[in-house]
C-alpha beads as a LAMMPS data file, in Angstrom:
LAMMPS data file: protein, C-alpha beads

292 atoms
291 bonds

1 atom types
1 bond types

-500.0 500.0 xlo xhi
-500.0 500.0 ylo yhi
-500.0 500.0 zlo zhi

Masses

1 110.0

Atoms # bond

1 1 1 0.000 0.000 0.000
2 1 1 1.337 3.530 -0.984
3 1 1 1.642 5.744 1.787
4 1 1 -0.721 8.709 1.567
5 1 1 1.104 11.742 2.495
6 1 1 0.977 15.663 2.801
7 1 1 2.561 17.985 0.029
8 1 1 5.820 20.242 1.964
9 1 1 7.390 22.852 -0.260
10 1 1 11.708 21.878 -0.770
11 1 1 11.758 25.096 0.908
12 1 1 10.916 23.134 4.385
13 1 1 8.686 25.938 6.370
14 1 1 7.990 27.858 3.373
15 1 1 4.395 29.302 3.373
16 1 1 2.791 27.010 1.386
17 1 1 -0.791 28.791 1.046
18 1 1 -3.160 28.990 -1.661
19 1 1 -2.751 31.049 -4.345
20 1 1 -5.742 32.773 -6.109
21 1 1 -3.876 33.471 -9.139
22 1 1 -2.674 29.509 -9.801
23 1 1 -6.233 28.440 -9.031
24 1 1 -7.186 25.247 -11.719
25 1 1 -10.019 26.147 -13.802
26 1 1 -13.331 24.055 -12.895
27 1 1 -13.707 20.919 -14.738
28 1 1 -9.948 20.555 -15.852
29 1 1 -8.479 18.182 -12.975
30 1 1 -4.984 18.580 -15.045
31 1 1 -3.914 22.476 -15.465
32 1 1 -5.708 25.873 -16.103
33 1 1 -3.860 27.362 -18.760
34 1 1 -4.195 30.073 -21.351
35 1 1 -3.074 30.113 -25.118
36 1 1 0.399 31.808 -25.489
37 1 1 0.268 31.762 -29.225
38 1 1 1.066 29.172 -31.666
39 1 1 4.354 29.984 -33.131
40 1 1 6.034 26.953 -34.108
41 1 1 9.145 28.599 -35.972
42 1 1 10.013 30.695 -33.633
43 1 1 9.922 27.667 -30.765
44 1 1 11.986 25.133 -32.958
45 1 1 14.535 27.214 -33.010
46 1 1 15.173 26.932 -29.385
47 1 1 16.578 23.649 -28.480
48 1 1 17.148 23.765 -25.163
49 1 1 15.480 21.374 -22.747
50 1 1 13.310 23.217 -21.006
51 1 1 13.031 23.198 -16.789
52 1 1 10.042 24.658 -16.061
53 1 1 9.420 23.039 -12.548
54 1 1 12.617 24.989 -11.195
55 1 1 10.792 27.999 -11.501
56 1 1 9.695 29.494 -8.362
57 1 1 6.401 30.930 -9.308
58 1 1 5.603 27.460 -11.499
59 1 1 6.191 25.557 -8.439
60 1 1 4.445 27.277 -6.305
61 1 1 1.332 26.714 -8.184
62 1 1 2.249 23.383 -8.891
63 1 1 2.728 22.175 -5.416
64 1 1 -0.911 23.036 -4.849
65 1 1 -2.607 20.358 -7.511
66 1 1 -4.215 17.652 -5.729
67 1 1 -1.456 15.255 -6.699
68 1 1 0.685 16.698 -4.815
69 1 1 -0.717 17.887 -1.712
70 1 1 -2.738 14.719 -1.327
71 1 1 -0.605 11.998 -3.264
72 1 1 0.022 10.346 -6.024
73 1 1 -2.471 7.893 -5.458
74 1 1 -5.325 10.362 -5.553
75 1 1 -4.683 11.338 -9.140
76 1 1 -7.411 10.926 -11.954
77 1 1 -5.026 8.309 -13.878
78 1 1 -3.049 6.544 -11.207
79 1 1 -5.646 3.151 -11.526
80 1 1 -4.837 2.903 -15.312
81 1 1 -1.408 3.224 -14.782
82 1 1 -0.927 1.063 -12.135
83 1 1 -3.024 -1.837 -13.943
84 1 1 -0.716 -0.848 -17.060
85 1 1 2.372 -1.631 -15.150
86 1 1 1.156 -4.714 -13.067
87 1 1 3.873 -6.791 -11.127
88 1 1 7.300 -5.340 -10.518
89 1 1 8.182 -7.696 -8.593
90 1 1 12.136 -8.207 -8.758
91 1 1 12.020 -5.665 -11.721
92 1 1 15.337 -3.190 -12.113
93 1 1 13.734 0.206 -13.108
94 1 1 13.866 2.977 -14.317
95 1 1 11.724 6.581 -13.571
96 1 1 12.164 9.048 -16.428
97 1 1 10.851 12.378 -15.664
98 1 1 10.858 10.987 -11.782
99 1 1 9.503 14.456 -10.443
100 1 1 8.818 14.388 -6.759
101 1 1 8.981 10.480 -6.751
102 1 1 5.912 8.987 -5.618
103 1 1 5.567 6.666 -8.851
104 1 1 9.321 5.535 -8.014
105 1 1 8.224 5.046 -4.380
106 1 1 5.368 3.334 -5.511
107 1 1 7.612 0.765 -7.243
108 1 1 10.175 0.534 -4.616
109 1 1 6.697 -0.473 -2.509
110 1 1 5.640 -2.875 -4.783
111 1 1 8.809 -4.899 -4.895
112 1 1 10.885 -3.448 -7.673
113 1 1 14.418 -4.575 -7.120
114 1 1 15.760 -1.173 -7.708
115 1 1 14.536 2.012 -8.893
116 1 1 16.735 4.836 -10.354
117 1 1 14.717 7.911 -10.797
118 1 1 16.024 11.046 -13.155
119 1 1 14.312 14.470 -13.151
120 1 1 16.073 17.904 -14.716
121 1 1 14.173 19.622 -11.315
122 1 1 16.468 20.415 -8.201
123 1 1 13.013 21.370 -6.486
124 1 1 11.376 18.118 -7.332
125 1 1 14.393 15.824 -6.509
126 1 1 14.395 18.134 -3.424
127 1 1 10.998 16.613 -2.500
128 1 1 11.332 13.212 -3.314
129 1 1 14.646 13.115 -1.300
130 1 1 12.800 14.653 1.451
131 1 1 9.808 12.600 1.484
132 1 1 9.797 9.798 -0.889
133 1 1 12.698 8.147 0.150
134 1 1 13.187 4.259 0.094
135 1 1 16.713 1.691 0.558
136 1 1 15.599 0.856 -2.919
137 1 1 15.731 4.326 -4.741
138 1 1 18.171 6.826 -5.947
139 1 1 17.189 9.813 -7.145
140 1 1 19.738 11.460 -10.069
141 1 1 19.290 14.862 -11.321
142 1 1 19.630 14.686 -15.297
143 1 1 17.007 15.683 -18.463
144 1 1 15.793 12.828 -19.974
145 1 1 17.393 14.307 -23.382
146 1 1 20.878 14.078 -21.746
147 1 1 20.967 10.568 -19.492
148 1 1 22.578 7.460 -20.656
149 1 1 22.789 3.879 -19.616
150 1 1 24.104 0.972 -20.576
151 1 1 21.957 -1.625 -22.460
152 1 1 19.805 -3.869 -21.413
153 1 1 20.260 -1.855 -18.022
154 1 1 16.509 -2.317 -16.936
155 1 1 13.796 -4.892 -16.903
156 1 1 10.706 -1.733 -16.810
157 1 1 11.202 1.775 -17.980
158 1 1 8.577 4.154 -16.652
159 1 1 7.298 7.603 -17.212
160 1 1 4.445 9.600 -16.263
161 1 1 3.649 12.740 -17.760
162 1 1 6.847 13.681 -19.381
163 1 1 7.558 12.608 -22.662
164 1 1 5.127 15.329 -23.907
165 1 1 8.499 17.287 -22.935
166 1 1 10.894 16.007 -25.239
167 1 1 11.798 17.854 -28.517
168 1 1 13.049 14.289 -29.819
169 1 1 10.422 11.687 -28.795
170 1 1 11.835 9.455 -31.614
171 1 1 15.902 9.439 -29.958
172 1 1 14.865 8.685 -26.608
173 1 1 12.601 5.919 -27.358
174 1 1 15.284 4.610 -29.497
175 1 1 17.524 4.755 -26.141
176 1 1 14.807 3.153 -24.304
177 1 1 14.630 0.116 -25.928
178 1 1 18.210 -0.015 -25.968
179 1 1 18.830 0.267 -21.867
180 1 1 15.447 -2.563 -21.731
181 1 1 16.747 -6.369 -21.563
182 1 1 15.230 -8.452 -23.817
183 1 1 11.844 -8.752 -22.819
184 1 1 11.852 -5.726 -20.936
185 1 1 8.728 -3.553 -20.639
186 1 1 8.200 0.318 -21.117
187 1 1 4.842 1.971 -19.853
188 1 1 4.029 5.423 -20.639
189 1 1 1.196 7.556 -19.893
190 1 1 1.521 11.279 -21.499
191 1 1 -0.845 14.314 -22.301
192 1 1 -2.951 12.493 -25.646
193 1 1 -2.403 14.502 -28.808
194 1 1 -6.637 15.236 -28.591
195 1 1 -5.302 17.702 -25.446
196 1 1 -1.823 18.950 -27.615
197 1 1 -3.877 19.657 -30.519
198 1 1 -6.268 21.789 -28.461
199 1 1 -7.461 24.979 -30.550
200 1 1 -8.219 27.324 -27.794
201 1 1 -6.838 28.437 -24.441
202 1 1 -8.029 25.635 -22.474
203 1 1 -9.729 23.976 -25.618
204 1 1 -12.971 24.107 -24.993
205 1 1 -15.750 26.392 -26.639
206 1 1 -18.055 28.269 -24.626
207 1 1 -21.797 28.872 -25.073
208 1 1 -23.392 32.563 -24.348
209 1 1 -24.357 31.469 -20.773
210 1 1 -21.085 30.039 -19.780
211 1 1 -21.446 26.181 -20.391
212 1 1 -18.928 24.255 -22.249
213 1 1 -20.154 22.867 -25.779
214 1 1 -17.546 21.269 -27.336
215 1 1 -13.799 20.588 -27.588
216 1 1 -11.792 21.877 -29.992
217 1 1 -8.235 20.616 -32.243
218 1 1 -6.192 22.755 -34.471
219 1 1 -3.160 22.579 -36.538
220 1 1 -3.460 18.863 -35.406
221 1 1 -0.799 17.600 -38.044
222 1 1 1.311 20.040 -37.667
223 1 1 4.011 18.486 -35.046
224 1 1 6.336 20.432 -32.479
225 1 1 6.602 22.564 -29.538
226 1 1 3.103 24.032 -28.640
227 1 1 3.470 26.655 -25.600
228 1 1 0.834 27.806 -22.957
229 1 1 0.331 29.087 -19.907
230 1 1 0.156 26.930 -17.090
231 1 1 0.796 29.281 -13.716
232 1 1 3.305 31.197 -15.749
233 1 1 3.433 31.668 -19.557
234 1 1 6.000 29.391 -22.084
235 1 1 5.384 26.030 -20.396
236 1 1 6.428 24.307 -23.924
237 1 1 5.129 20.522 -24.523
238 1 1 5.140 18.845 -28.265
239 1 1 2.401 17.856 -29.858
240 1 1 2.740 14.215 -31.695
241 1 1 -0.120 12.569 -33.519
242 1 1 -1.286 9.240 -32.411
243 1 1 0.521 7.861 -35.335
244 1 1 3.732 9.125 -34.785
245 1 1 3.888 8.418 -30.544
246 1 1 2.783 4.501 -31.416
247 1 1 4.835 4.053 -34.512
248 1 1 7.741 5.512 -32.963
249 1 1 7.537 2.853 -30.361
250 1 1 7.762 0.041 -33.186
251 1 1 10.459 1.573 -35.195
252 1 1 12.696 1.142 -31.902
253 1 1 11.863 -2.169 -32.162
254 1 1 9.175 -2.393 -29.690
255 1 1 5.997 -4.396 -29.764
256 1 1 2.673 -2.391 -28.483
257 1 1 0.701 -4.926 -25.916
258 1 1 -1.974 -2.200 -24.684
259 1 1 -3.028 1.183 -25.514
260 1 1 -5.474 2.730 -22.900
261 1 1 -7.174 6.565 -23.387
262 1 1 -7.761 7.348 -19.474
263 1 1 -10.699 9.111 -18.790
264 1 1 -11.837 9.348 -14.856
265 1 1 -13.730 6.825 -13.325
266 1 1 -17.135 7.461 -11.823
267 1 1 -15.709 6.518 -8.321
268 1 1 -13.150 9.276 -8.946
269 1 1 -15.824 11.779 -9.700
270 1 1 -17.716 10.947 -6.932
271 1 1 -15.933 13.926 -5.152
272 1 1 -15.263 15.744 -7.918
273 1 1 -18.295 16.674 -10.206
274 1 1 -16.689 19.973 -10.696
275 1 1 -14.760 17.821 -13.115
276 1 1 -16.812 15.346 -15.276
277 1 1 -16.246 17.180 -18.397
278 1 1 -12.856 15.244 -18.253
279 1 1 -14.507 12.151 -19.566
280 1 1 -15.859 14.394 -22.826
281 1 1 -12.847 13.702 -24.750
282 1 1 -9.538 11.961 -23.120
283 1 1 -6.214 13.649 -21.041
284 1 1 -4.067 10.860 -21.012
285 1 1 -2.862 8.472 -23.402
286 1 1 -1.462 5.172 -21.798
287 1 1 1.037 2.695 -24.006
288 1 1 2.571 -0.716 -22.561
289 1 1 5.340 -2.102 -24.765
290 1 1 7.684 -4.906 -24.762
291 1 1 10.877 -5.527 -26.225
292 1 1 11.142 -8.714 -28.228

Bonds

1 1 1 2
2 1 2 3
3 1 3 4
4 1 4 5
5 1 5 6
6 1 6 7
7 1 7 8
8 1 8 9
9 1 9 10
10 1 10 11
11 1 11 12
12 1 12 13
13 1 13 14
14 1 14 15
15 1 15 16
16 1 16 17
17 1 17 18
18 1 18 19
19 1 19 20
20 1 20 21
21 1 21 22
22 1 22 23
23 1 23 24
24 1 24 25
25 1 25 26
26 1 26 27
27 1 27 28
28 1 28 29
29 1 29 30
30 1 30 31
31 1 31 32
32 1 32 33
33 1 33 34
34 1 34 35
35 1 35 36
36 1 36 37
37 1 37 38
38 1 38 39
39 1 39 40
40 1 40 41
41 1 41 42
42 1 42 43
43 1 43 44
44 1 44 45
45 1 45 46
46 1 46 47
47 1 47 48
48 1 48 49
49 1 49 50
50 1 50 51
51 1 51 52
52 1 52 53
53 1 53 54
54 1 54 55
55 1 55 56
56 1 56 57
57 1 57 58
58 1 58 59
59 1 59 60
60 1 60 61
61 1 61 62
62 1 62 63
63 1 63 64
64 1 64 65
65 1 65 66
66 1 66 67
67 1 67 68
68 1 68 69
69 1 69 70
70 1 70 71
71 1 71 72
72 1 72 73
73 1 73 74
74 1 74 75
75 1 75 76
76 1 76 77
77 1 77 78
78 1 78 79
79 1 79 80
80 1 80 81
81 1 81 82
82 1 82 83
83 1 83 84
84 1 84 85
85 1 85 86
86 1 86 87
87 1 87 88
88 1 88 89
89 1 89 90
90 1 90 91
91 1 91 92
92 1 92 93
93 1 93 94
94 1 94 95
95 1 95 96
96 1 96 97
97 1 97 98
98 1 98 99
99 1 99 100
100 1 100 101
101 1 101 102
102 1 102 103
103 1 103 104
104 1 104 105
105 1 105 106
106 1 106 107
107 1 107 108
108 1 108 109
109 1 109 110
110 1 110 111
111 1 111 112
112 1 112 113
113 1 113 114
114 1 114 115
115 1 115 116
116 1 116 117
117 1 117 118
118 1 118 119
119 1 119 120
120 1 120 121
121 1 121 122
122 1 122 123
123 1 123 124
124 1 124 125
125 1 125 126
126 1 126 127
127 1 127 128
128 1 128 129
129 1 129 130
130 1 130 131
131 1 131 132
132 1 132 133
133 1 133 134
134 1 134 135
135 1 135 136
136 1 136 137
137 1 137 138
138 1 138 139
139 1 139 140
140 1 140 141
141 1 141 142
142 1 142 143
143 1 143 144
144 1 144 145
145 1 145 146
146 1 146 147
147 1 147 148
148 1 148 149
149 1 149 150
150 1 150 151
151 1 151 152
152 1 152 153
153 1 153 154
154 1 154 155
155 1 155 156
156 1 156 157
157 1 157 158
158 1 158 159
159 1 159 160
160 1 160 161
161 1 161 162
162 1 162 163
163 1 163 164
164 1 164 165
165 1 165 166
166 1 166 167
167 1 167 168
168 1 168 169
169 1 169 170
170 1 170 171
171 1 171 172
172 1 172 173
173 1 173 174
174 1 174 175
175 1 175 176
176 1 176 177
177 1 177 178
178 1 178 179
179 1 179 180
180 1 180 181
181 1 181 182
182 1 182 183
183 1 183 184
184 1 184 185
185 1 185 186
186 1 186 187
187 1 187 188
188 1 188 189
189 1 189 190
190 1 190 191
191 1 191 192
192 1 192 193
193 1 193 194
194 1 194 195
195 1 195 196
196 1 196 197
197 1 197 198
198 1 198 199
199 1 199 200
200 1 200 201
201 1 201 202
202 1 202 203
203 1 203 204
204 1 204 205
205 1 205 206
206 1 206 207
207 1 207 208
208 1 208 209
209 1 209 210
210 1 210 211
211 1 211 212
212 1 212 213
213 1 213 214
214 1 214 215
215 1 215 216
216 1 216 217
217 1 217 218
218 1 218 219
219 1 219 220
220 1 220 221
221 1 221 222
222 1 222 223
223 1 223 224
224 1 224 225
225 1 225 226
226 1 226 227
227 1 227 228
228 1 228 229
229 1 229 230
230 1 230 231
231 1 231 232
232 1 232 233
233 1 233 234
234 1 234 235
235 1 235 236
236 1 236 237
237 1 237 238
238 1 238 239
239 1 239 240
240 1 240 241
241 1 241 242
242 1 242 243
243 1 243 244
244 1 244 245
245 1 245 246
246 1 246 247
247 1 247 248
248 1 248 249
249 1 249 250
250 1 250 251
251 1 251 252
252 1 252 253
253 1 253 254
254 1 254 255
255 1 255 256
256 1 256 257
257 1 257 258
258 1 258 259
259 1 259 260
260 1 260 261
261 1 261 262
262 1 262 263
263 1 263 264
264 1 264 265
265 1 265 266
266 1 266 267
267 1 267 268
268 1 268 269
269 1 269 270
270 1 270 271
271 1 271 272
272 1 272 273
273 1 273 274
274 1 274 275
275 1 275 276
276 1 276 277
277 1 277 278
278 1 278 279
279 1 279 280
280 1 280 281
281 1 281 282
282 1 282 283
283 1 283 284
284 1 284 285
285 1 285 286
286 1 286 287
287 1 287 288
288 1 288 289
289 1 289 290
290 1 290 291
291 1 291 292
C-alpha cells in the first residue's frame, strides 16, 4: 500500500498557502492554462530542454494540484497506470521524468528490485529526497534528453507525464529500448495529442451562458513545440499525432501490448463533479510495450 502523504514545499517551512492566481479552472483536474500563441518557428529554433518546474512561481502553483498535496495515489489516472504496469516484482527500473517520486516510491513499494529515478528539477528531486525516500531508490538529477545507460540496463522503464516534454520523442525511445533487456517492458502515460492539438486556451468552446459545448483541435498535423500558460506563460510541450507516438515505439523495435485513453472513473468523480467534463474527450494516453 502507498503511503498517503501531505505535500511540503523543498523550501521546508515555506508558506505554502493557496494562491488565487494559480487556481485550476473548474472541470480541468490537469492544469488551467491560457493560449500563449502558436508559433512553431520561432519555438523550434530553441533547443534547449526546457526546466520549467525549477521555476519558483511554477512551483508554487504546482505544489498546490491535488497530486501533490494529497498523493500520487489520488490522481485521476493513477488506476490505469498502475493496472498498465502490473507486477514489478524483482524488476530493475527505471523513472524518467521521476519528479517528486511517488511513482518511483510506488515501485520501490511494490517490490521493484531497484529504482533509479532522473528528473532535470532540483526542487522536485528536493521533495522526493525529502519525502519519498526508500533503501531501494536513488534519485539522479539529469534531463531525460541528456541521461545514458548501458543496455539492457533495466527490466521496466517508466514515465508519467513527461515525454510530452521532449523535442526528440523518436531518440529517446530509441535509447529506451536499448537500456530494456530483452523482454523488458516500457509503460508510458503522457498528455494524448486530442489535449496537444487543443485549438483554444483551455480547448474548450463556450456557449453565451457560460457552459462548455464542445472541444476543440487545431493545426493537429502540424508536429512540435506548442506553448501555454500553465501558472506562468511558455510552459512548452510537443504535440505528436497518435501515429507518430505509437509508430515511434515500433520503429525502436518495440511491440505495443496495450493502448489505454484514461478518462476518470465514476468513483473518482464521486468527489469531484466539478470535473466530469474530463470524460468528454480523453487527457491521457497510456502505451505498454515490450521488447522482443
Amino acid at each position: 500500500m502507498v503511503r498517503q502523504r501531505p505535500f511540503a514545499s523543498a523550501q521546508g517551512d515555506r508558506d505554502t498557502r493557496q494562491l488565487a492566481t494559480t487556481a485550476l479552472l473548474p472541470g480541468n483536474a490537469l492544469e488551467a492554462e491560457s493560449s500563449g500563441g502558436y508559433n512553431a518557428v520561432a519555438m523550434e529554433n530553441d533547443n534547449r530542454p526546457q526546466n520549467i518546474y525549477d521555476d519558483p512561481q511554477f512551483f508554487e502553483g504546482y505544489s498546490q494540484m491535488e497530486r501533490f498535496q494529497s498523493g500520487w495515489g489520488l490522481a485521476m489516472e493513477h488506476s490505469s497506470f498502475v493496472e498498465l504496469v502490473g507486477d514489478v516484482s524483482g524488476r530493475r527500473v527505471l523513472d524518467l521524468g521521476c519528479g517528486a517520486g511517488q511513482l518511483a516510491f510506488y515501485l520501490a513499494e511494490a517490490g521493484a528490485a531497484e529504482v533509479i529515478g532522473i528528473d532535470a528539477s532540483e526542487r522536485m528531486l528536493d521533495v522526493a529526497r525529502a519525502q519519498w525516500t526508500h533503501p531501494r531508490i536513488s534519485y539522479r538529477q539529469a534531463s531525460m534528453e541528456d541521461a545514458g545507460f548501458p543496455s539492457e540496463a533495466f527490466d521496466l522503464v517508466v514515465s508519467s507525464l513527461a515525454l510530452h516534454y521532449v523535442r526528440d520523442y523518436a531518440g529517446l525511445v530509441g535509447r529506451i529500448a536499448r537500456w530494456l533487456a530483452p523482454c523488458g517492458l516500457f509503460d508510458d502515460t503522457a498528455a494524448t495529442e486530442i489535449y496537444t492539438a487543443r485549438g483554444l486556451a483551455d480547448g474548450w468552446v463556450i456557449g453565451p451562458e457560460g457552459t462548455r459545448i464542445a472541444w476543440t483541435l487545431d493545426h493537429y498535423a502540424d508536429e512540435g513545440p506548442r506553448e501555454h500558460r500553465w501558472f506562468v506563460p511558455g510552459v512548452r510541450r510537443y504535440h505528436r499525432t497518435l501515429s507518430t507516438l505509437l509508430n515511434g515505439l515500433i520503429d525502436a523495435g518495440l511491440v505495443l501490448e496495450r493502448v489505454m485513453e484514461s478518462t476518470p472513473s465514476d468513483a473518482w468523480l464521486r468527489d469531484r463533479q466539478q470535473d466530469a467534463d474530463e470524460r468528454r474527450r480523453p487527457m491521457f494516453l497510456l502505451v505498454r510495450a515490450r521488447k522482443a
